[in-house]
C-alpha positions as CSV (number, residue, x, y, z in Angstrom):
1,X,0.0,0.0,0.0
2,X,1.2,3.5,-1.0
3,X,0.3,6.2,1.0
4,X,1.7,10.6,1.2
5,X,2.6,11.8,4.8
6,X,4.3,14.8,6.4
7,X,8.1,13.8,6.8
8,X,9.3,13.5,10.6
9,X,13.5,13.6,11.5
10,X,13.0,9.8,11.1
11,X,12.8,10.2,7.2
12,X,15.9,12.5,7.1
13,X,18.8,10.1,6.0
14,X,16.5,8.3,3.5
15,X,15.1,12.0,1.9
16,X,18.5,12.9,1.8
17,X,20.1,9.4,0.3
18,X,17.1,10.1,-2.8
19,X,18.7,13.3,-3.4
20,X,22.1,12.6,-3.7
21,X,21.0,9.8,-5.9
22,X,19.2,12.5,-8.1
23,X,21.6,15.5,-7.7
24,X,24.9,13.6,-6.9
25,X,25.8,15.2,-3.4
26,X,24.3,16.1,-0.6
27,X,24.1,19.8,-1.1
28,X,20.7,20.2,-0.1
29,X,20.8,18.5,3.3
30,X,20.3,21.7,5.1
31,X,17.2,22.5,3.1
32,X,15.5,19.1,3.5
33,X,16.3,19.5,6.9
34,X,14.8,22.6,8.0
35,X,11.4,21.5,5.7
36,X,10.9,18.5,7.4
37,X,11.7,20.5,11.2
38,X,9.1,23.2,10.0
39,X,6.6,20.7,8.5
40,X,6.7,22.2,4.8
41,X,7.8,18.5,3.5
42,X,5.6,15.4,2.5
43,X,6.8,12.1,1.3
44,X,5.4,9.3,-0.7
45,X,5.9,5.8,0.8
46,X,5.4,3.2,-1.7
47,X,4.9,-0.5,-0.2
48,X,8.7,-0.5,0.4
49,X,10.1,2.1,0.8
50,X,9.9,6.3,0.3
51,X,9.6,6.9,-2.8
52,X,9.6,10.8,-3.3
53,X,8.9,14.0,-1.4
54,X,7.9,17.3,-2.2
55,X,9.3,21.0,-0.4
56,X,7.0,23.7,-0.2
57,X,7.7,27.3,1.3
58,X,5.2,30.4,2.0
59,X,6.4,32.9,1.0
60,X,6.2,33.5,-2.9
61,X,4.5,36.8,-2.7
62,X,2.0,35.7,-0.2
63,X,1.8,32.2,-2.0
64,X,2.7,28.9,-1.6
65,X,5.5,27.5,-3.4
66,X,6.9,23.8,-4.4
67,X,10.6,24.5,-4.4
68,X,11.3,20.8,-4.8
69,X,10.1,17.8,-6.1
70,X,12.1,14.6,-6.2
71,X,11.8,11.2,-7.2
72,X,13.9,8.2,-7.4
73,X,15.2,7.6,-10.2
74,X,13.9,3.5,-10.3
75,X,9.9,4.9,-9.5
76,X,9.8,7.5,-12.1
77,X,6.8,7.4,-14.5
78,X,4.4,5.7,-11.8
79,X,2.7,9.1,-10.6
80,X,4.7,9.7,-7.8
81,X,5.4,13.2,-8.5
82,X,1.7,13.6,-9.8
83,X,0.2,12.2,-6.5
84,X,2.7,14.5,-4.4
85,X,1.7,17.8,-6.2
86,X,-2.2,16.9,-6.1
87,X,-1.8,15.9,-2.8
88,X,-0.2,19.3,-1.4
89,X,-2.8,21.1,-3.2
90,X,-5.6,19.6,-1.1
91,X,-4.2,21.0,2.0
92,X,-2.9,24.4,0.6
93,X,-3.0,27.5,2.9
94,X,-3.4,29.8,0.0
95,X,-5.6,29.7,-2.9
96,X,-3.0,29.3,-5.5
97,X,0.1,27.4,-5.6
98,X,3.2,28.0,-7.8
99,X,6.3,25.8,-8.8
100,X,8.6,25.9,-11.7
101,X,10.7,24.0,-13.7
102,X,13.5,24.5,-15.8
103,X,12.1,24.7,-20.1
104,X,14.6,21.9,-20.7
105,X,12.6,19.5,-18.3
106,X,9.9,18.6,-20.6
107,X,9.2,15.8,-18.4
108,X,8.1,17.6,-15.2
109,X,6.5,20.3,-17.8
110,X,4.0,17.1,-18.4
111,X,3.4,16.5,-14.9
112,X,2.6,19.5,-13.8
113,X,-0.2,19.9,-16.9
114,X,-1.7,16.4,-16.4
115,X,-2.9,17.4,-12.7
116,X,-3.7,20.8,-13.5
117,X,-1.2,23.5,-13.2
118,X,-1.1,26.1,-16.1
119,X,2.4,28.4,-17.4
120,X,1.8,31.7,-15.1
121,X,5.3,33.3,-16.6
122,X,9.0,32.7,-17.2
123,X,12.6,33.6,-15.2
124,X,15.4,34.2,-17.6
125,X,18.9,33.9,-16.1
126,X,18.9,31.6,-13.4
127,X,20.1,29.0,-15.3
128,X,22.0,30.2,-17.9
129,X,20.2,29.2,-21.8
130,X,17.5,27.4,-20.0
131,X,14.9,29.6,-18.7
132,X,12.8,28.8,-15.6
133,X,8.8,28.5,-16.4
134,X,6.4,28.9,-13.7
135,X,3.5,27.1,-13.5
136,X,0.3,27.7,-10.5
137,X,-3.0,25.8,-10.0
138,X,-5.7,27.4,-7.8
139,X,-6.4,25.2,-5.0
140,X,-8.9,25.2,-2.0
141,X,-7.2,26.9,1.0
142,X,-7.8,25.0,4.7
């Protein structure tokens, strides 16, 4: 059974272990560590093991934001990342809810479309010849 849940210190090493796996070091250990201590982080656990987990912060111009979305490699293209974003907008705290991805990631482009978040605008310049699209989907605030 596969179920999304808010990620406790317990989860730390294994969130962590995904995203060196993804990103190849352990840069973001800070950042996945302060999400999960201020409760902006929820994780997928498939039947054995987690599978994914999703950042969020509150504070894009009074909005929530999905800084992070990550996957292991070996579960990709089983909805993982689609289940995490639909399930984070279902217990929003603002009416709409951004994220981005880069214009060369034509895979998380598809994601974010097939569970209903539209383009809202680009970034130029953080990534140099790859521009940052930003994407929002109205949600129901709790």
């Amino acid at each position: 059974m596969s179920y999304i849940k808010e990620a406790g210190m317990e989860h730390f090493q294994a969130l962590c272990a995904i995203d060196q796996e993804v990103i190849g070091d352990t840069s973001r250990s800070g950042e996945i560590q302060q999400a999960i201590e201020e409760k902006r982080c929820l994780l997928y656990q498939s039947t054995e093991d987690i599978a994914g987990f999703l950042i969020v912060s509150h504070d894009f111009f009074g909005y929530d934001f999905i800084s992070l979305v990550i996957v292991k490699p070996s579960e990709r293209r089983k909805g993982i990342a689609s289940a995490l974003l639909s399930a984070y907008v279902k217990i929003a705290k603002t009416l709409k809810v951004f994220s981005s991805t880069n214009q060369s990631n034509t895979s998380m482009q598809q994601v974010f479309q097939a569970v209903g978040f539209v383009k809202s605008g680009f970034i130029d310049n953080l990534d140099e010849g790859d521009p940052e699209i930003i994407y929002v989907k109205i949600a129901s605030p709790q």
